[in-house]
C-alpha atoms as one frame of an Amber mdcrd trajectory, in Angstrom:
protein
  18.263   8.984 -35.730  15.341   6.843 -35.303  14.758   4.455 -32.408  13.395
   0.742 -33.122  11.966  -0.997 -30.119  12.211  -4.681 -30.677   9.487  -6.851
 -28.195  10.101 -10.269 -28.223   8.263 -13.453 -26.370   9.440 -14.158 -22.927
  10.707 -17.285 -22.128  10.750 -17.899 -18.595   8.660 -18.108 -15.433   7.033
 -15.320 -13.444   8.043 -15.032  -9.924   5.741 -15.998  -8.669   6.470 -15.453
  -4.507   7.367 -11.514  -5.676   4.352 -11.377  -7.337   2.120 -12.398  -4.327
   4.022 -10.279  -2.429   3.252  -7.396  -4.529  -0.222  -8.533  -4.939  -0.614
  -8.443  -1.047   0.979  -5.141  -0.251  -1.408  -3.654  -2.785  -4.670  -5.019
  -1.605  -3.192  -3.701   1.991  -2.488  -0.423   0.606  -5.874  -0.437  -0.983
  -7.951  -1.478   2.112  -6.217   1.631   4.010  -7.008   3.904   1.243 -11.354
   2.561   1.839 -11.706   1.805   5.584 -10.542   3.088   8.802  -8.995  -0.146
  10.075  -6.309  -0.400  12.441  -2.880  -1.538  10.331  -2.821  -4.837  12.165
  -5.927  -5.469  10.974  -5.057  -4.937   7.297  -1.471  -6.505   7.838  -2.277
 -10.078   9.591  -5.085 -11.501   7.104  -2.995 -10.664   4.065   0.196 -11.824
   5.113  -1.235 -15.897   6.107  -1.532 -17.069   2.668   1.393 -16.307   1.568
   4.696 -18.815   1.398   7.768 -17.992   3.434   9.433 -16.958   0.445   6.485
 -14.472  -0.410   6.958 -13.184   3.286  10.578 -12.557   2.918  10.219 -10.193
   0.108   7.459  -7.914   2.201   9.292  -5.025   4.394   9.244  -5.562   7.901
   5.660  -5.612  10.108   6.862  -2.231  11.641   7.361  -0.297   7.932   4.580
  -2.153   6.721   2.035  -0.901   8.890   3.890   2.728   8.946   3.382   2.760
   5.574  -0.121   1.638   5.950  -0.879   4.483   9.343   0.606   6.753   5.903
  -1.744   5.912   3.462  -4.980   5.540   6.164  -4.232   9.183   7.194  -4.760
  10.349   3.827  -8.582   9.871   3.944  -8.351  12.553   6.690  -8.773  16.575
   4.872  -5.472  18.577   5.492  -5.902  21.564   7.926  -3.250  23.490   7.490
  -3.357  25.809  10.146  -5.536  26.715  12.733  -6.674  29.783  11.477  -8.662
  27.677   8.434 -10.934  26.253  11.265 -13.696  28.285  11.118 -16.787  27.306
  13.583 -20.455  28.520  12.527 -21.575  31.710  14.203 -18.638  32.807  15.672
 -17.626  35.484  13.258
């Protein structure tokens, strides 16, 4: 049995409001991912551009910034346990 995909033109508009509301929670995301900024900091200038209607479709300040604290404290090397910190000359 063989499968055909079949792409034809779209014909209608973009969303535009979920598009700048993906477009802002990905420049946030990114910014936590390069700097060390608090999530306010990220969260405030991104979300003044955008329409009410772009606003609606963003999660919640509280998630939004969680989310952010998430992605920030990735920078950050994993200890796992204490026994991995090992301090020069003590052993």
């Amino acid at each position: 049995m063989v499968s055909v995909l079949t792409f034809r033109a779209h014909n209608h508009e973009g969303n535009t409001d979920l598009i700048n509301a993906e477009k802002a929670k990905c420049v946030m995301k990114n910014t936590a991912k390069q700097n060390y900024n608090l999530p306010s900091q990220m969260f405030a200038p991104n979300m003044i551009p955008l329409s009410n209607e772009s606003k609606q479709l963003i999660p919640k300040e509280d998630s939004t910034k969680r989310c952010l604290r998430c992605v920030s404290s990735n920078i950050y090397p994993k200890i796992s346990k204490n026994d991995d910190i090992v301090l020069e000359g003590t052993k």
